[in-house]
N, C-alpha and C positions, 0 to 999 in steps of 0.2 A: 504494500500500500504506500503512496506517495503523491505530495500534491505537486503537480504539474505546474501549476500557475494561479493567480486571482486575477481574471479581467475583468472591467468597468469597474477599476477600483475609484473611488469617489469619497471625498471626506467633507462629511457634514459639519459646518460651523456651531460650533456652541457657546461662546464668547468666556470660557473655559478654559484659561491657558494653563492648565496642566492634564487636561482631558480633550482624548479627539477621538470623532466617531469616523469610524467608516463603513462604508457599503460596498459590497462587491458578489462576484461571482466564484466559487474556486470551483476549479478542475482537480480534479480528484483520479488517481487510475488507484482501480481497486483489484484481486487477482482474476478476476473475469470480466468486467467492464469497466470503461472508462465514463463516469458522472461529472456532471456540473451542477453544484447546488447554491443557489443564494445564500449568502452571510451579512451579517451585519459582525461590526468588532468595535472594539473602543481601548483605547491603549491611555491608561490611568499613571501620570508619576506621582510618588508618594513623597511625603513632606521629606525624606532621609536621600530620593534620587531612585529608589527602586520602580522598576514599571508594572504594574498589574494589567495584563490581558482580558478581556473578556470577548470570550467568542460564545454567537449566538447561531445556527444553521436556523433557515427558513422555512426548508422542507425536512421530509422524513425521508431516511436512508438505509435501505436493507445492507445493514455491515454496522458491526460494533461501536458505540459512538466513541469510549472512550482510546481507543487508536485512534483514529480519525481527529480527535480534538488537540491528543497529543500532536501529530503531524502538524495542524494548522496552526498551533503556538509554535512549534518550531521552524515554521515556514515565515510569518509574519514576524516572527523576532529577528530571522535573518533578513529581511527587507527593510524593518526598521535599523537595524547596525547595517546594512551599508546605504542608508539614505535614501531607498529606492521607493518610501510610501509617501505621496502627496502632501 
């Protein structure tokens, strides 16, 4: 299992500057098909510099959620360290 990519990633304003939301798609390959599921995320820094993730999937997905969430935190933590989210 691994995620491929998050397209129409999009960050909604919240006038929040230590909280940002986002919206997107990820791409998902799972060991017999490849899915695209709607997400929303919001990536929280905490008063000490630590960032808290929260990811939310849109739809329902036949496959374990908690591999899958893992994946998407470690997808979006690596797009945030190299700068690559909106």
């Amino acid at each position: 299992m691994e995620v491929l990519e998050i397209k129409n990633l999009y960050r909604e304003e919240t006038g929040l500057y230590y909280r940002r939301n986002f919206t997107g798609l990820a791409v998902i390959e799972l060991p017999i098909k490849t899915i695209e599921v709607p997400l929303d995320f919001i990536i929280e820094m905490g008063p000490l510099g630590n960032k808290d993730f929260d990811i939310e999937l849109k739809d329902k997905i036949d496959y374990p959620l908690l591999p899958v969430m893992k994946k998407l935190k470690e997808y979006i933590e690596k797009l945030e360290a190299e700068g690559k989210l909106p």
